[in-house]
TORKOL-4160 file (C-alpha; in steps of 0.2 Angstrom, whole numbers, padded with zeros to 4 digits, m for minus):
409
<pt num="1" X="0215" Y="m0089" Z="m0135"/>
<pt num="2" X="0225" Y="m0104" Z="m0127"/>
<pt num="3" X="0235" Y="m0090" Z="m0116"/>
<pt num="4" X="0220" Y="m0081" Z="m0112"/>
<pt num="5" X="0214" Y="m0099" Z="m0104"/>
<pt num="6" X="0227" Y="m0102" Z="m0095"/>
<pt num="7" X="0229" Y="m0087" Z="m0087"/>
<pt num="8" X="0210" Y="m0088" Z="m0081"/>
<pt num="9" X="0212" Y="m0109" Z="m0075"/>
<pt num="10" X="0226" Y="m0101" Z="m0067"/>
<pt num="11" X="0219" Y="m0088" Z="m0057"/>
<pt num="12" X="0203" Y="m0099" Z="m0054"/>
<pt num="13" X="0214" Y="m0114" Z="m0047"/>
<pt num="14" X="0225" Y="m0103" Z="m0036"/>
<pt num="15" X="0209" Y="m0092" Z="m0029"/>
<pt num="16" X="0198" Y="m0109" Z="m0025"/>
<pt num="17" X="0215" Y="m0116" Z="m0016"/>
<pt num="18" X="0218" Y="m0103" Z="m0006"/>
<pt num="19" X="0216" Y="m0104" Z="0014"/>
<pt num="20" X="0208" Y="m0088" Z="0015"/>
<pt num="21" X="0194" Y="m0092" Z="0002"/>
<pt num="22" X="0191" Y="m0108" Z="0010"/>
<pt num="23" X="0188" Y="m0101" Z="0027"/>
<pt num="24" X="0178" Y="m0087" Z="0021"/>
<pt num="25" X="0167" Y="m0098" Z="0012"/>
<pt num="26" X="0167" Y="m0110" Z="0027"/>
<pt num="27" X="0162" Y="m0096" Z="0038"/>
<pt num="28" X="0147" Y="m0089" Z="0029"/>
<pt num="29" X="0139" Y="m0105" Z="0029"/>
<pt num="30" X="0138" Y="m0109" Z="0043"/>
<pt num="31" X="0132" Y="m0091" Z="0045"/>
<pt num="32" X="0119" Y="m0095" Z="0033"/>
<pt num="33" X="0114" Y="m0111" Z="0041"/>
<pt num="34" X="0114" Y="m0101" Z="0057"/>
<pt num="35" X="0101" Y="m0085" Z="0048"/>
<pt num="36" X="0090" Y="m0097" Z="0040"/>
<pt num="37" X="0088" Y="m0107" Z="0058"/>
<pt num="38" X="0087" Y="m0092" Z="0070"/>
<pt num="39" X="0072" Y="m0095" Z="0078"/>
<pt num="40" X="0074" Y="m0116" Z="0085"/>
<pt num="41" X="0092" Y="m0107" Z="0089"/>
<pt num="42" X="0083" Y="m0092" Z="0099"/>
<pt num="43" X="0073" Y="m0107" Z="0108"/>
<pt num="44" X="0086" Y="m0119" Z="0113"/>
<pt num="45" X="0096" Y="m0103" Z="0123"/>
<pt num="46" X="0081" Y="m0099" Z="0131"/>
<pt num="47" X="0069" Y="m0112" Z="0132"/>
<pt num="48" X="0050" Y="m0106" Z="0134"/>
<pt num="49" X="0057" Y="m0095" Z="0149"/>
<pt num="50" X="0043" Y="m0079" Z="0151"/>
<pt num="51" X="0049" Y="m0061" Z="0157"/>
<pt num="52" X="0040" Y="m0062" Z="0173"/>
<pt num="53" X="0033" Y="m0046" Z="0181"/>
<pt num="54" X="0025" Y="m0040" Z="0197"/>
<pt num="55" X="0010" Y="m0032" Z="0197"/>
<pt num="56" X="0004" Y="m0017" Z="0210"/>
<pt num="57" X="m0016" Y="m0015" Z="0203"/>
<pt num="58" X="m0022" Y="0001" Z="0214"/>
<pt num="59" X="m0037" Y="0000" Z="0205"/>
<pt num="60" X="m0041" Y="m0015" Z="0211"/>
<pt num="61" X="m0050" Y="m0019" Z="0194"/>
<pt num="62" X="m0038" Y="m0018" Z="0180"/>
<pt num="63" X="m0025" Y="m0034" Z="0184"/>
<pt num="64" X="m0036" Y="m0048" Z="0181"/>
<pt num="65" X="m0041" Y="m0042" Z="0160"/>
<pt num="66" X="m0022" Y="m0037" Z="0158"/>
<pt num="67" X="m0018" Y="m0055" Z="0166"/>
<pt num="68" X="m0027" Y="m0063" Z="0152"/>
<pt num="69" X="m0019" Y="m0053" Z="0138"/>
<pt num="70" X="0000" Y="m0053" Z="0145"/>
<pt num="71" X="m0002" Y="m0073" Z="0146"/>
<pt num="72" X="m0007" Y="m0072" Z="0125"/>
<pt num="73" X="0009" Y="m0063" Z="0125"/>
<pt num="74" X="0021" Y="m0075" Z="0134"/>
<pt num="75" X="0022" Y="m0062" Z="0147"/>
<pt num="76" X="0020" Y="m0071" Z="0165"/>
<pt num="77" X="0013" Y="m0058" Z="0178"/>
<pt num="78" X="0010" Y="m0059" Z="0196"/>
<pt num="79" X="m0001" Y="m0049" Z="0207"/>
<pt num="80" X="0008" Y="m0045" Z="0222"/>
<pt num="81" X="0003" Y="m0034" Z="0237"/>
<pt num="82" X="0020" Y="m0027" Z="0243"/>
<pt num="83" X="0024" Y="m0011" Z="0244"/>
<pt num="84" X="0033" Y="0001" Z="0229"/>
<pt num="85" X="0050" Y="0001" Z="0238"/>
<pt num="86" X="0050" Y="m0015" Z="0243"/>
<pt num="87" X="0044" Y="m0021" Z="0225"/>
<pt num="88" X="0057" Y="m0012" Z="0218"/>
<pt num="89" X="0071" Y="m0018" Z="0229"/>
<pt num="90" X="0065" Y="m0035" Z="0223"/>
<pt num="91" X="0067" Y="m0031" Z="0204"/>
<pt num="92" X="0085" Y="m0023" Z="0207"/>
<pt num="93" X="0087" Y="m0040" Z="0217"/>
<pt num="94" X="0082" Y="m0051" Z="0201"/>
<pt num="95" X="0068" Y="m0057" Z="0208"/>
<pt num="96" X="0057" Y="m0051" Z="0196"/>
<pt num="97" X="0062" Y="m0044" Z="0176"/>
<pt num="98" X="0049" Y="m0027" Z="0180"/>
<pt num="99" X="0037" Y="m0018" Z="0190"/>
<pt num="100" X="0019" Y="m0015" Z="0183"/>
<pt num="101" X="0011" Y="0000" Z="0195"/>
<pt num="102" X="m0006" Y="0001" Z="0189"/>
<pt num="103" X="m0019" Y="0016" Z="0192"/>
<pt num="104" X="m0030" Y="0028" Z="0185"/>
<pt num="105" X="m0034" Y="0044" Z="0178"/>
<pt num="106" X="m0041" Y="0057" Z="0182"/>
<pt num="107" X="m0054" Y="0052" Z="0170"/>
<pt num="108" X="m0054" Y="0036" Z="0176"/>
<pt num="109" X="m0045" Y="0028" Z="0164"/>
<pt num="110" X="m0031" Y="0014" Z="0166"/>
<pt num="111" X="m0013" Y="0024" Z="0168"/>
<pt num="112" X="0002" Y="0015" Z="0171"/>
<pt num="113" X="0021" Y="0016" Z="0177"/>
<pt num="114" X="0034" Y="0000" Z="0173"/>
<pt num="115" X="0050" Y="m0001" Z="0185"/>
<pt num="116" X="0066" Y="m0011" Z="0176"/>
<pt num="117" X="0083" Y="m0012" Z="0179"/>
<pt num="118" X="0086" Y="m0006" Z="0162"/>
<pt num="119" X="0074" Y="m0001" Z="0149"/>
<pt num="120" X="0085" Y="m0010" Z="0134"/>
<pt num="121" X="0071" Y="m0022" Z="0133"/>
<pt num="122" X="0057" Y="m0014" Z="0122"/>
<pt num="123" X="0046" Y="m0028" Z="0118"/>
<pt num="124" X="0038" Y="m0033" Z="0136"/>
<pt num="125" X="0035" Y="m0015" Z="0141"/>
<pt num="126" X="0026" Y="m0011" Z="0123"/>
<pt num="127" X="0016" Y="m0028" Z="0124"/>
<pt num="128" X="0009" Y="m0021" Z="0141"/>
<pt num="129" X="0006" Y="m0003" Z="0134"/>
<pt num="130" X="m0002" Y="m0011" Z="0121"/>
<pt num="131" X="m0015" Y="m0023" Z="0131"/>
<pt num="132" X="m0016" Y="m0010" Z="0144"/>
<pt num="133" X="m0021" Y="0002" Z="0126"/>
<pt num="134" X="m0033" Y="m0012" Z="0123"/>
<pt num="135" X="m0042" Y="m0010" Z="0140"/>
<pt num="136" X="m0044" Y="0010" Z="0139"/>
<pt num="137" X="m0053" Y="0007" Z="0125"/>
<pt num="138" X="m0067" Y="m0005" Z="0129"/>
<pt num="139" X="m0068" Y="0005" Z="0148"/>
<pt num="140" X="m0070" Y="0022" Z="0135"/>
<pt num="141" X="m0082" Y="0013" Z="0126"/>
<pt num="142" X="m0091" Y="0007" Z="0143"/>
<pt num="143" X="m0093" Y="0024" Z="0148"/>
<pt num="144" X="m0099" Y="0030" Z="0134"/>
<pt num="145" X="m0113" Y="0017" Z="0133"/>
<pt num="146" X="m0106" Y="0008" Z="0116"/>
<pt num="147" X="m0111" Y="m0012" Z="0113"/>
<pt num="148" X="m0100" Y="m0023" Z="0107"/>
<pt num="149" X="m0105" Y="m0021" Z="0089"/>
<pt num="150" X="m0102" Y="m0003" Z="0087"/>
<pt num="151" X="m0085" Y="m0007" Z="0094"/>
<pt num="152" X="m0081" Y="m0019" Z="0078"/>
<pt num="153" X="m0089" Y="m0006" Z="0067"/>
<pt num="154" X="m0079" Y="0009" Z="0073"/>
<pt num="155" X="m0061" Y="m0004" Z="0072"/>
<pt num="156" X="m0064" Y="m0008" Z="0054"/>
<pt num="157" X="m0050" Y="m0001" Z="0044"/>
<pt num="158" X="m0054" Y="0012" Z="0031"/>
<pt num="159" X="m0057" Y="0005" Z="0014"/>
<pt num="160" X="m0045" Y="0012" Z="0005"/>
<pt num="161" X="m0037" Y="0003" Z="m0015"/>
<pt num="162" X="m0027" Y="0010" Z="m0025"/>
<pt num="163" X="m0027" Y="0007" Z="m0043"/>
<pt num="164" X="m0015" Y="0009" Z="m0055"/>
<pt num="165" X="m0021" Y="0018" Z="m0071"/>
<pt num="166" X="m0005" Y="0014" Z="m0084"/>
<pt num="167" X="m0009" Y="m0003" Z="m0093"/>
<pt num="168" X="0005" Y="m0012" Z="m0088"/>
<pt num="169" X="0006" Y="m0005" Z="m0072"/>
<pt num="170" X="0012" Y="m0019" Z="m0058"/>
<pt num="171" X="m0001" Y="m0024" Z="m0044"/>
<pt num="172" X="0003" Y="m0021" Z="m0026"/>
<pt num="173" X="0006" Y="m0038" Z="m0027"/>
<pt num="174" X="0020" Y="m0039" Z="m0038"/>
<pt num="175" X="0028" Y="m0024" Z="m0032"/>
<pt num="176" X="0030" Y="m0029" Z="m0017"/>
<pt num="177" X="0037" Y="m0046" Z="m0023"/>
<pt num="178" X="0049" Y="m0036" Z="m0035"/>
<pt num="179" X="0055" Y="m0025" Z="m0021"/>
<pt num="180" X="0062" Y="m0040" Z="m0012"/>
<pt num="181" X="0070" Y="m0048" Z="m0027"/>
<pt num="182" X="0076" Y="m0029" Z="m0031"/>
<pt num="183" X="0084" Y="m0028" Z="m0015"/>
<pt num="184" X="0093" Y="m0044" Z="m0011"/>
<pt num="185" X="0100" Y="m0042" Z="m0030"/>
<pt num="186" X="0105" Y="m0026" Z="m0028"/>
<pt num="187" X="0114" Y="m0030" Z="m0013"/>
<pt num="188" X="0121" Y="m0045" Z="m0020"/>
<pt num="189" X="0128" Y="m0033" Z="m0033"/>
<pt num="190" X="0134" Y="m0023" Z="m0021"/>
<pt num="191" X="0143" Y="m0036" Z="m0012"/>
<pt num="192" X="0151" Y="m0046" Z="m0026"/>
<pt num="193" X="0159" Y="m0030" Z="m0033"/>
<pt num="194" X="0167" Y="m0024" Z="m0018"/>
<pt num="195" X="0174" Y="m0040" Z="m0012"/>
<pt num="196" X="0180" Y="m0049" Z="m0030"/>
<pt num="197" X="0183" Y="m0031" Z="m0037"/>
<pt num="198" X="0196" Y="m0029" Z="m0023"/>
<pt num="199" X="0201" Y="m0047" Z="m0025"/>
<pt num="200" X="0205" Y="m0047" Z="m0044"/>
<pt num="201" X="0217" Y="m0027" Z="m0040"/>
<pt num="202" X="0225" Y="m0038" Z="m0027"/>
<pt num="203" X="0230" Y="m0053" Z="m0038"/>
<pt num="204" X="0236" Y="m0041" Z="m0051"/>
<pt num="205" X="0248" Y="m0032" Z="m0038"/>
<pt num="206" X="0252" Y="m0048" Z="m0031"/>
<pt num="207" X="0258" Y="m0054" Z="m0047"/>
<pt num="208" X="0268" Y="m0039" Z="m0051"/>
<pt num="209" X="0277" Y="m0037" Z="m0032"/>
<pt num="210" X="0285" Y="m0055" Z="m0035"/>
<pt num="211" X="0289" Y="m0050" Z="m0053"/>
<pt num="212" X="0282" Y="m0063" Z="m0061"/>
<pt num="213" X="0270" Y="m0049" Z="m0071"/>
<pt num="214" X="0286" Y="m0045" Z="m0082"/>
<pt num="215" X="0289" Y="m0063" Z="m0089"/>
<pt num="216" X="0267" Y="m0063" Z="m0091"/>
<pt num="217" X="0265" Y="m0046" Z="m0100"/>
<pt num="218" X="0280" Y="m0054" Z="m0113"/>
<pt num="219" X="0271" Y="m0070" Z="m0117"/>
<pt num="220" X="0254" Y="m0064" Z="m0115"/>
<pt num="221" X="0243" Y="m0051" Z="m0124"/>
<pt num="222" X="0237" Y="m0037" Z="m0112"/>
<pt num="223" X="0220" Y="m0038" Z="m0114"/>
<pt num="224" X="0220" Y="m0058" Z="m0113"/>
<pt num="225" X="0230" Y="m0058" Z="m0098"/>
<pt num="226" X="0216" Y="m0044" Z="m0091"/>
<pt num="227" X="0200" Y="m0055" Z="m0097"/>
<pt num="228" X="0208" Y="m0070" Z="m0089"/>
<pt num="229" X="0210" Y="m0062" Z="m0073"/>
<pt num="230" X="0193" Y="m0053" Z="m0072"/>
<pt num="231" X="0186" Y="m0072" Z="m0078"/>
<pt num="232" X="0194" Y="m0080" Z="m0068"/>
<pt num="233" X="0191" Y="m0070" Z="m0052"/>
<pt num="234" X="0173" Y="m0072" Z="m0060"/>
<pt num="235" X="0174" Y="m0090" Z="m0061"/>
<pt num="236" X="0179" Y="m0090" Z="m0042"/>
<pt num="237" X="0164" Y="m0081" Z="m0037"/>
<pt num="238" X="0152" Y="m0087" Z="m0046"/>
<pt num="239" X="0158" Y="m0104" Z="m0038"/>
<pt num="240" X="0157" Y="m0096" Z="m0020"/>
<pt num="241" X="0139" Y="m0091" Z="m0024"/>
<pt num="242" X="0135" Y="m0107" Z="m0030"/>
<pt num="243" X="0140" Y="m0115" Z="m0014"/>
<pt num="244" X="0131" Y="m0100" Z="m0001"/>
<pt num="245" X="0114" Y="m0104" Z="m0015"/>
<pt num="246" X="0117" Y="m0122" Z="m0012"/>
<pt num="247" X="0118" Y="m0122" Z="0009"/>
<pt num="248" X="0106" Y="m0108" Z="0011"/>
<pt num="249" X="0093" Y="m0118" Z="m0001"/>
<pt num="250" X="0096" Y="m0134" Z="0010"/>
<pt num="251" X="0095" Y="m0125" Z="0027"/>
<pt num="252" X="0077" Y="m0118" Z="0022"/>
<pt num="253" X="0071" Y="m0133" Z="0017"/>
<pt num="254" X="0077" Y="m0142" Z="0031"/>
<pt num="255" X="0068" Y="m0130" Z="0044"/>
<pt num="256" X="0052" Y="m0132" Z="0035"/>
<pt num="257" X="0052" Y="m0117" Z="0024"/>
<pt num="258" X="0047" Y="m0117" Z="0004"/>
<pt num="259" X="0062" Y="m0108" Z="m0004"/>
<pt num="260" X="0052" Y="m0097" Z="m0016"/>
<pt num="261" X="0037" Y="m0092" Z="m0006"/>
<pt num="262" X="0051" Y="m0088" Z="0009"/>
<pt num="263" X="0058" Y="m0076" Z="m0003"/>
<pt num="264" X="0045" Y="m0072" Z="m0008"/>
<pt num="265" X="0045" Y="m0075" Z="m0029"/>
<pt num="266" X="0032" Y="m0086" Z="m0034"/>
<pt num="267" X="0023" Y="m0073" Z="m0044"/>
<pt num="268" X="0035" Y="m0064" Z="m0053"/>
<pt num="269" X="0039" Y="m0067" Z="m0073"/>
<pt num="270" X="0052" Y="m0074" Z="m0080"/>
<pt num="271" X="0060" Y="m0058" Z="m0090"/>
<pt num="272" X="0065" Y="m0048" Z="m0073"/>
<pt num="273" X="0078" Y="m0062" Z="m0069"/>
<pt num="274" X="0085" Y="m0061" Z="m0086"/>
<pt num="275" X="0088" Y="m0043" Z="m0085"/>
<pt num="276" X="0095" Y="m0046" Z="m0067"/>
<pt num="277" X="0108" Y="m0057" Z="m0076"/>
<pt num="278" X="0110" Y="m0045" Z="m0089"/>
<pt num="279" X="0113" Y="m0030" Z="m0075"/>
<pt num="280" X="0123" Y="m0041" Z="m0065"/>
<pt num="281" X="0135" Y="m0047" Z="m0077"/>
<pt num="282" X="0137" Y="m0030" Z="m0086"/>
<pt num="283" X="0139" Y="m0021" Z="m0070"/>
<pt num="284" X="0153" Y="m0036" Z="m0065"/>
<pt num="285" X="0162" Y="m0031" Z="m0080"/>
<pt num="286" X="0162" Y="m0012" Z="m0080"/>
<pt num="287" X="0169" Y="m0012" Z="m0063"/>
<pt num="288" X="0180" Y="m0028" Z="m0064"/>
<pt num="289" X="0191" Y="m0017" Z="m0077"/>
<pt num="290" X="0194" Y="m0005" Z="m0069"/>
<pt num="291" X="0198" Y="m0014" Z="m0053"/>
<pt num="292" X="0212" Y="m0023" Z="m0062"/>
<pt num="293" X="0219" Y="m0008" Z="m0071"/>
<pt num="294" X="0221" Y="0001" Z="m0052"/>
<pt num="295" X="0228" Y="m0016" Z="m0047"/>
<pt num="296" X="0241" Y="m0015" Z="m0062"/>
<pt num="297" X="0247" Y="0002" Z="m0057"/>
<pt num="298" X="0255" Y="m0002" Z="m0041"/>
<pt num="299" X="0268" Y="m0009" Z="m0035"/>
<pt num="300" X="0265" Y="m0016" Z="m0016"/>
<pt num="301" X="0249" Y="m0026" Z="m0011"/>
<pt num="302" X="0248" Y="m0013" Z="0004"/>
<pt num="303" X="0243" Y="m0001" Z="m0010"/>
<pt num="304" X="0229" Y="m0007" Z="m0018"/>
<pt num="305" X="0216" Y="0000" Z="m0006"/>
<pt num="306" X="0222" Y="0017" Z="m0010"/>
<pt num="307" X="0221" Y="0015" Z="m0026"/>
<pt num="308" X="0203" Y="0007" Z="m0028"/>
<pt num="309" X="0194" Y="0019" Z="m0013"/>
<pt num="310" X="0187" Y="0030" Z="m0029"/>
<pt num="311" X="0179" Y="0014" Z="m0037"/>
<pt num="312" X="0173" Y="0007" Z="m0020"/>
<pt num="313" X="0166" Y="0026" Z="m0017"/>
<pt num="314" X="0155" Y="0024" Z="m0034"/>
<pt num="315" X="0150" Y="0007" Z="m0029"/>
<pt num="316" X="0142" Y="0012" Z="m0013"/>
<pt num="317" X="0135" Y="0029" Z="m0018"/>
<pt num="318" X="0126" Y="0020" Z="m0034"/>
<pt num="319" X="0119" Y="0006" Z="m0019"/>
<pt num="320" X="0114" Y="0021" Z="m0009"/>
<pt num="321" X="0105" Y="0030" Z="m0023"/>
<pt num="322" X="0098" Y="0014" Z="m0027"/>
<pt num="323" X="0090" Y="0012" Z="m0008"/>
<pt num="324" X="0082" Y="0029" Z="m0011"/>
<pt num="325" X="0077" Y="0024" Z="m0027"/>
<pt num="326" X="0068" Y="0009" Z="m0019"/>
<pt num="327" X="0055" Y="0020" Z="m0011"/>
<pt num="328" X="0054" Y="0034" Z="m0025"/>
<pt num="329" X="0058" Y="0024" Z="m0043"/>
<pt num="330" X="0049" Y="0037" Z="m0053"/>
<pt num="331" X="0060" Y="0053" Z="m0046"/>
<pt num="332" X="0069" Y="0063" Z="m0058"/>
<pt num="333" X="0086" Y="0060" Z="m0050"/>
<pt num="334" X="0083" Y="0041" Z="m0050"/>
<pt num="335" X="0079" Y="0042" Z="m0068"/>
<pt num="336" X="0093" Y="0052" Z="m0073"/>
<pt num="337" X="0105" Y="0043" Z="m0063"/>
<pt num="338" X="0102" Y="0025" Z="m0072"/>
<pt num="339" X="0107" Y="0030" Z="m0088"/>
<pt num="340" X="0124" Y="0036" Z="m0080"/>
<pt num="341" X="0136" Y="0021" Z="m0084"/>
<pt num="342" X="0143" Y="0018" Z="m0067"/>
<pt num="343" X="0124" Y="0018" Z="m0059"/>
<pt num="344" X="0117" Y="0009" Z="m0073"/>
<pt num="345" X="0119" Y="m0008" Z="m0068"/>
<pt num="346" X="0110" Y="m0005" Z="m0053"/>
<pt num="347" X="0097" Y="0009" Z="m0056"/>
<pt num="348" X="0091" Y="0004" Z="m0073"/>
<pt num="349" X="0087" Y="m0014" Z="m0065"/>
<pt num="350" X="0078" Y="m0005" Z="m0050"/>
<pt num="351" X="0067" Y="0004" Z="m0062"/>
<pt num="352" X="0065" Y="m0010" Z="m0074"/>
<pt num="353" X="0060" Y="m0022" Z="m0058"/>
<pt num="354" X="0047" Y="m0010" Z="m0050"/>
<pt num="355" X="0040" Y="0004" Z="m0065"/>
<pt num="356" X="0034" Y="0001" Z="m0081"/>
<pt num="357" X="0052" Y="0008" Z="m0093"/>
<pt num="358" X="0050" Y="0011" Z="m0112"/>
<pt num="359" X="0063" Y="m0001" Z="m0122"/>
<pt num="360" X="0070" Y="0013" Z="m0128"/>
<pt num="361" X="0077" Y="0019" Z="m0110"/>
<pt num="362" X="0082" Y="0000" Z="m0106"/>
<pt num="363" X="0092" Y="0000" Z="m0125"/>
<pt num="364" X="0099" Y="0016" Z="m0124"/>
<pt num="365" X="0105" Y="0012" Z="m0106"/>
<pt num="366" X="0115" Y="m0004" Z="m0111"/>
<pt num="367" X="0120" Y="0004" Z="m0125"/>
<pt num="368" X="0130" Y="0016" Z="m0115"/>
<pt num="369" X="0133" Y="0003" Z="m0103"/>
<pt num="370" X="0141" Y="m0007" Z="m0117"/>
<pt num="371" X="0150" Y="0008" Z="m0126"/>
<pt num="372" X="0158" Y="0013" Z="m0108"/>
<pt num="373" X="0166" Y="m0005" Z="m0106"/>
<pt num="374" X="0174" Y="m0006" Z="m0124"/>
<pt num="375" X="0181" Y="0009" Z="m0120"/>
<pt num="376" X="0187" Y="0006" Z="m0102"/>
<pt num="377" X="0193" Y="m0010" Z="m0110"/>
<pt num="378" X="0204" Y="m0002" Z="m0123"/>
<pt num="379" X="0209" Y="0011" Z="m0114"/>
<pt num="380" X="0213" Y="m0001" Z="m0099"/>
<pt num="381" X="0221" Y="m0013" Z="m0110"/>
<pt num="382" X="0236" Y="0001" Z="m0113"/>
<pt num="383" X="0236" Y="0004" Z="m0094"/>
<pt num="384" X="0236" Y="m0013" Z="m0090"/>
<pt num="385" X="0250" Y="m0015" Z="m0100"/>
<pt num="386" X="0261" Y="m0001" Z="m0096"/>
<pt num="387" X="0255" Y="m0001" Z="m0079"/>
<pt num="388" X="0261" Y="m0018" Z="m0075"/>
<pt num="389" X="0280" Y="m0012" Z="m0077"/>
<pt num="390" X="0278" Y="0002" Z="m0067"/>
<pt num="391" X="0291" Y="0005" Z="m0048"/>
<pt num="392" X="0286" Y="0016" Z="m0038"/>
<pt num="393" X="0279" Y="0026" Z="m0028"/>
<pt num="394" X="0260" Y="0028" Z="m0033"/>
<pt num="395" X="0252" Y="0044" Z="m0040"/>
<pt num="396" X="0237" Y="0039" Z="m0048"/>
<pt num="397" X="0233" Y="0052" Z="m0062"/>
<pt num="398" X="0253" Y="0053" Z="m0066"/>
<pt num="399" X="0255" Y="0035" Z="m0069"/>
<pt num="400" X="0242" Y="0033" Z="m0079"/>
<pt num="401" X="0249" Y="0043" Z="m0093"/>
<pt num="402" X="0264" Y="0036" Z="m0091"/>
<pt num="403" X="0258" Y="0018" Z="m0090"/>
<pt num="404" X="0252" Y="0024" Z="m0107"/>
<pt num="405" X="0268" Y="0031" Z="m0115"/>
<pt num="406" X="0276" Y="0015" Z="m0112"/>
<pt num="407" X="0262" Y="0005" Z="m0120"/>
<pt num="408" X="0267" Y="0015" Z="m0136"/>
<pt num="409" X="0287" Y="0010" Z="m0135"/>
């Protein structure tokens, strides 16, 4: 047990010291800072600075209500009296950001045509559509002899609820604060696998190009040497999350925001996030193994990412099922797919976290879950093992037996 802490302080130390951890870790936060402070940011480059837009009203009528609206809107517009050329010389000039050309109908209604350099910028043409939309329908309602109230009356949404029958069926409350706690964990999932996945193959490889792997694998046990890798690659990560947690909970706070109602988990109980530790964790682990036992079978840094593309590709297709699932977490596929090992860790949570599951799905589920790791341990164990003293030229399938052959010598 000594051996097997070691080799994890080891790998722990060596990941934390290294340059590239500390400038990745550097680098997001700031990033993070940068996310959770985007709108004072968005203010300082621009100040209060207002598209500002000339106005051609043919109608002779219809400027001074759209005026009124467009200012609400931080939209500065400008009657001007000029003629369409020369208006839209004077826009491809800078003067002016657009050219509103308003007329009408011929039902008299408002009609309009808006002039830019480029129509990359959606928001101030759609605000204008929108108050100009605004306009139709009070002249509409004008001709049609409506008062005001009738207006309000014929605005009123629909009223429409929808209750659920089940007993333990979630409100559209909580589902909607379980959707976002399903989805920022789902890609935190996401996330960690890929990059300390890849991380823990590398340091395996990197051990074994420089030869060091042969005087390890004779004073180690395999499968400690394995566990300390995948625990201390673990421990590495776990830290790096503590930090991003850390800076992203002081940056909210400093701008003002309450963490938990920001997220948007102030109503949700206590047993979803021990299941999302258990998925977490469990999910961490199935795929840490197999990470490291690629890692083990080749012999130059340069091949890893060959050799884990098939894991990766199960990583993002279970993300991707799980982004449809998020819409449709009842579907057959969904449900047959989180009791699929490999998918588990991801889908099982996503049911759990927004549908009603028996306990008998969630324990048959980790009970797969749990059965597929003991094996990939054992089995990796004697690939690790063998593996790690293996030259070559990489053949995934090929090695593999042989990796295990040699275990048996």
């Amino acid at each position: 047990m000594n051996k097997f802490f070691l080799v994890a302080v080891h790998t722990y130390q060596t990941k934390l010291k290294a340059k590239a951890f500390l400038v990745t870790t550097a680098i997001t936060c700031l990033l993070i800072i940068g996310v959770a402070n985007i709108q004072p940011i968005i203010e300082f480059f621009t100040g209060d600075e207002k598209p500002h837009v000339a106005v051609i009203d043919r109608t002779g009528s219809l400027y001074g209500p759209l005026a009124k609206q467009a200012n609400h809107n931080q939209i500065a517009l400008t009657k001007i009296t000029d003629m369409e050329n020369e208006a839209k010389e004077a826009v491809k000039e800078g003067k002016w950001d657009g050219l509103l050309v308003l007329s009408m109908d011929a039902e008299g209604l408002p009609a309009a045509v808006y002039y830019a350099n480029t129509i990359v910028d959606n928001q101030t043409p759609e605000v204008l559509e929108r108050a100009l939309s605004q306009l139709k329908t009070a002249l509409s309602a004008a001709k049609l002899g409506l008062t005001d109230e009738q207006m309000a009356e014929l605005s009123k949404p629909v009223p429409f609820q929808k209750v659920a029958l089940e007993k333990n069926a979630k409100t559209e409350e909580e589902l909607n604060e379980a959707r976002s706690l399903v989805y920022v964990l789902l890609f935190a999932m996401y996330m960690f696998v890929l990059m300390y996945g890849g991380m823990i193959a590398t340091e395996v490889a990197t051990e074994k190009s420089s030869r060091v792997m042969e005087i390890l694998v004779s004073s180690v046990p395999p499968v400690q040497q394995l566990f300390g890798k995948i625990i201390g690659v673990a421990l590495v990560s776990l830290t790096q999350f503590f930090v991003f947690f850390a800076v992203a909970f002081a940056a909210l706070k400093t701008s003002g925001q309450e963490v938990w109602r920001f997220l948007g988990l102030d109503h949700l109980p206590a047993s979803i996030f021990v299941y999302a530790l258990v998925f977490f964790l469990l999910g961490y682990l199935l795929y840490a193994v197999l990470f490291a036992v690629l890692g083990s079978l080749v012999s130059r840094v340069e091949d890893v990412q060959p050799a884990i593309t098939p894991v990766m590709m199960l990583v993002v297709a279970a993300f991707m099922i799980a982004m449809f699932g998020l819409n449709a977490p009842e579907s057959a596929f969904v449900t047959g797919a989180s009791f699929v090992p490999f998918f588990a860790p991801m889908l099982m949570f996503l049911r759990i976290g927004l549908v009603s599951v028996p306990g008998w799905e969630v324990a048959l589920c980790l009970a797969l879950l749990a059965a597929t790791i003991a094996l990939l341990i054992y089995f990796g164990a004697k690939v690790y093992r063998g593996g790690v003293l293996m030259y070559g030229r990489m053949n995934i399938f090929k090695d593999i037996k042989q990796a295990i052959q040699l275990t048996k010598k």
